[in-house]
C-alpha positions as CSV (number, residue, x, y, z in Angstrom):
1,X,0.0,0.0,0.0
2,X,2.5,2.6,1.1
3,X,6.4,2.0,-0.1
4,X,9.3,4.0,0.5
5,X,12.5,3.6,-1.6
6,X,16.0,4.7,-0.9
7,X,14.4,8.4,-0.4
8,X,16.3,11.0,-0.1
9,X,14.2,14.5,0.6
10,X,16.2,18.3,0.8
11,X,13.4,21.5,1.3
12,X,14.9,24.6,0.7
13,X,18.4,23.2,0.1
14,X,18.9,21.7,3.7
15,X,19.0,17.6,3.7
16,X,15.5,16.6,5.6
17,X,15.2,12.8,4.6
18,X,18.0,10.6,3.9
19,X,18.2,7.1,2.4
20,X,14.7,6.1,3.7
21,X,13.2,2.4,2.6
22,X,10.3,0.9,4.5
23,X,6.7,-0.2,3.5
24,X,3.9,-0.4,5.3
25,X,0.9,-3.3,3.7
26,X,-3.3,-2.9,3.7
27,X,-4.8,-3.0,6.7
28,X,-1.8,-2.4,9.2
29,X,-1.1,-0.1,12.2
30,X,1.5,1.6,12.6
31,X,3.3,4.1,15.0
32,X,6.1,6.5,13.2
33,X,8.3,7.3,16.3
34,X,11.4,9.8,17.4
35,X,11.7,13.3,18.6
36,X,10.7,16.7,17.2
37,X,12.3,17.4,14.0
38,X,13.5,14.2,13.3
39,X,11.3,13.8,10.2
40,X,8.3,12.4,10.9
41,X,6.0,15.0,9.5
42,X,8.3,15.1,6.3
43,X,7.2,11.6,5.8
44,X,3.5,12.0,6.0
45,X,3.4,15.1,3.7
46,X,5.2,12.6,1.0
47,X,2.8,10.2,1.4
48,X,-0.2,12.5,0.7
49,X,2.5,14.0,-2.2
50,X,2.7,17.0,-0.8
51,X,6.3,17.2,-1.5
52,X,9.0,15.0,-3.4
53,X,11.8,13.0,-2.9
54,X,15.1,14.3,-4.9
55,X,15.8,10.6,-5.5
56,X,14.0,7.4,-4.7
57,X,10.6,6.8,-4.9
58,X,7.4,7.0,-2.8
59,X,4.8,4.5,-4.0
60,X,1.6,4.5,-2.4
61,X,-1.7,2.1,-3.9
62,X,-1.4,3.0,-7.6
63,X,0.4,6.1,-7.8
64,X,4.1,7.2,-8.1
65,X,6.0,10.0,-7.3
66,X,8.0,9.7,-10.2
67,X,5.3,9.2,-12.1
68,X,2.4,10.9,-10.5
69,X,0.6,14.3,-12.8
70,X,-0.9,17.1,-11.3
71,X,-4.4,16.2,-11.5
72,X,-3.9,12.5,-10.0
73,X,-2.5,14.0,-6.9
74,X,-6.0,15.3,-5.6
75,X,-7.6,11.7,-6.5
76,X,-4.7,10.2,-4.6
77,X,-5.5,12.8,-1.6
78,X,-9.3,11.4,-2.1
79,X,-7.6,7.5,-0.7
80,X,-6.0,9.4,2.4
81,X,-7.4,10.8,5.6
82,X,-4.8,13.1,7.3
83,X,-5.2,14.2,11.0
84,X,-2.7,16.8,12.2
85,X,-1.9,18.2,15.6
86,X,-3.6,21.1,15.4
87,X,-7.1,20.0,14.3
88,X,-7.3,22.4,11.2
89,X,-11.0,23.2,11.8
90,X,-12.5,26.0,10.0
91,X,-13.8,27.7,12.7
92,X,-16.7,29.8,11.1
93,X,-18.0,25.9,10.3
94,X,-20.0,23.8,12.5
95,X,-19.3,20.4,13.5
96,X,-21.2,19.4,10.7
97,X,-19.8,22.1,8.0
98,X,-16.6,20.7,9.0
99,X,-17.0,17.1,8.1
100,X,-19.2,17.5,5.4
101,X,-16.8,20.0,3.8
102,X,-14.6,16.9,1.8
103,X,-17.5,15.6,0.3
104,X,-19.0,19.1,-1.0
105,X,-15.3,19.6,-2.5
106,X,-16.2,15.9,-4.5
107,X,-19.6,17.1,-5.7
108,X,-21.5,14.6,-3.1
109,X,-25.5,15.0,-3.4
110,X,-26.6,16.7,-0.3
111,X,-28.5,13.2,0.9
112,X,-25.3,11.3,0.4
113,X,-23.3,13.7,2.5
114,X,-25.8,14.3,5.5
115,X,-25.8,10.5,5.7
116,X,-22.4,10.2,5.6
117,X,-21.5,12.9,8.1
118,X,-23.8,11.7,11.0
119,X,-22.2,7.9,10.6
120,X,-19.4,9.4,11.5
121,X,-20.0,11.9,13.8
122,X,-21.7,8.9,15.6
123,X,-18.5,6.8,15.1
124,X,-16.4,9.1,17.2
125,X,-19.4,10.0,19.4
126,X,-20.1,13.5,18.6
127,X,-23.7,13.4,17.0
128,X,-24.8,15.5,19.9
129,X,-22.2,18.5,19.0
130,X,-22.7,18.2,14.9
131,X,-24.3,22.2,15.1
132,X,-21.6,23.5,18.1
133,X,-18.5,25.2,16.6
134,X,-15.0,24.9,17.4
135,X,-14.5,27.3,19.7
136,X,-17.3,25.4,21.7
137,X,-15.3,22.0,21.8
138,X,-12.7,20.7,24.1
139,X,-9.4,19.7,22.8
140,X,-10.1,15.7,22.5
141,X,-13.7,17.2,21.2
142,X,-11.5,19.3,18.3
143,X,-9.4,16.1,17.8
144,X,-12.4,14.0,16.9
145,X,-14.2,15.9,14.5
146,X,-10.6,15.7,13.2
147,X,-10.9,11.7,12.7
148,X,-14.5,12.2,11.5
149,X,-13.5,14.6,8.9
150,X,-10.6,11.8,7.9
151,X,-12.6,8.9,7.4
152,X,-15.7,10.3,5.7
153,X,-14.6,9.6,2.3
154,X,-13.7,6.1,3.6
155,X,-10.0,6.2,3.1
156,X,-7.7,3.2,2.4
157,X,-5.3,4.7,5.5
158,X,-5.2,7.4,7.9
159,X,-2.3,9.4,8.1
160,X,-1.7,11.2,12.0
161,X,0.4,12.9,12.6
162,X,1.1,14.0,16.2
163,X,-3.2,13.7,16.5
164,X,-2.5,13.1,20.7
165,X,0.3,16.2,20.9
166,X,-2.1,18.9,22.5
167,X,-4.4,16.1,24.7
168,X,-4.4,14.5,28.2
169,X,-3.5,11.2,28.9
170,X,-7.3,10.5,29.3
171,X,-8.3,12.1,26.1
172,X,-5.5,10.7,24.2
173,X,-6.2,7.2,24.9
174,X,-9.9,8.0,24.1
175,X,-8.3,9.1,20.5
176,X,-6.0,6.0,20.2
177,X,-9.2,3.9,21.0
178,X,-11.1,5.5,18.0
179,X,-8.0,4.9,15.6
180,X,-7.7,1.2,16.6
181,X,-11.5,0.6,15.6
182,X,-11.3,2.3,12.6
183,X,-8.5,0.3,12.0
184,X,-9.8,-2.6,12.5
185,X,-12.6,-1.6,10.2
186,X,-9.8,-2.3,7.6
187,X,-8.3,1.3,7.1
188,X,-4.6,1.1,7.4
189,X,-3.1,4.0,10.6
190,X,0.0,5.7,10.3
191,X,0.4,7.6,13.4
192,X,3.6,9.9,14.2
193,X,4.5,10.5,17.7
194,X,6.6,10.0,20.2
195,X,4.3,9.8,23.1
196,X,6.0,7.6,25.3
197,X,3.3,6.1,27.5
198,X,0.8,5.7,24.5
199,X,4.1,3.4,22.7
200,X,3.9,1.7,25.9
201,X,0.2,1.1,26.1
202,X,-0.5,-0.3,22.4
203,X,2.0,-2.8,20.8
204,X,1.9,-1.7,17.1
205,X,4.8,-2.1,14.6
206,X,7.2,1.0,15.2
207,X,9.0,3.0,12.3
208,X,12.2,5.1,14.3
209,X,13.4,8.0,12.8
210,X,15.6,10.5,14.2
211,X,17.6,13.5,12.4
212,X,16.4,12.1,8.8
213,X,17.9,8.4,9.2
214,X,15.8,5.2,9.8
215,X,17.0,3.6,12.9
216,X,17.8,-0.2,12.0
217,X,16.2,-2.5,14.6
């Protein structure tokens, strides 16, 4: 599904990635690990092709980045849900606005979408909050329209990155809870972090990183 080979990554001339190989297959959860800056995030923006190796080759389901053309990269983007630290709500949005807004992007009918939307907001059990906005929500609130936003368009992985970095203990393992079923639903998790209790708590396959170098186990 995912495949990394021998990639090398420089943005803005300064060497970021260097001489990475793994892959990760359908279905699997996994935890990207090491500290700040060491390249984690680097990693998931190639994935989603947001930038490009200088050499080697990203691979993920059918498309390339040697190979990829512009207008694939949004259908690629379509097969990936991406959670970041930060949420990334638009806050003049409801709940609702916010999920729904993928689909409306897609040209969904509005039927298809309001389904959709409340599956998921009941998934990560929010349906009570779909008309509150994010200023109204709590941090592990924010976090899971997040997820629900990720998964509408039923993605073949979910890429987090960091998605427990501004939460509790309680409320991250109440995020880590909602990955695992979604994963095993089928979707495929690749989660950057280097929470050290939560890598203690869940025994997924580990990816190290640090300063742009796979550590070798």
């Amino acid at each position: 599904m995912i495949e990394f080979y021998n990639v090398n990554l420089d943005i803005n001339r300064v060497g970021i990635l260097r001489n990475i190989s793994f892959r990760i297959v359908k279905g699997e959860f996994t935890f990207l690990i090491g500290p700040s800056g060491a390249g984690k995030s680097s990693i998931i923006r190639m994935i989603y092709m947001d930038v490009f190796p200088i050499s080697g080759m990203v691979v993920v389901d059918r498309y390339s980045s040697a190979k990829i053309r512009r207008r694939e990269i949004s259908m690629l983007r379509r097969k990936i849900g991406v959670i970041f630290q930060d949420f990334k709500l638009l806050t003049d949005r409801s709940v609702f606005d916010n999920v729904a807004f993928s689909l409306h992007v897609v040209g969904e009918r509005n039927k298809e979408i309001k389904r959709r939307v409340l599956k998921v907001l009941a998934e990560v059990n929010l349906s009570h909050k779909r008309n509150q906005y994010p200023d109204e929500l709590s941090g592990g609130e924010k976090q899971r329209v997040a997820i629900a936003r990720a998964i509408v368009n039923n993605p073949i992985i979910v890429l987090a990155d960091e998605p427990t970095g501004n939460l509790d203990y309680a409320s991250s393992v109440e995020i880590m809870n909602i990955l695992e079923r979604i994963n095993k639903q089928g979707t495929a998790v690749l989660m950057a972090t280097h929470d050290a209790a939560l890598l203690k708590k869940y025994s997924h396959r580990q990816i190290s990183i640090d300063q742009g170098v796979l550590n070798k186990k």
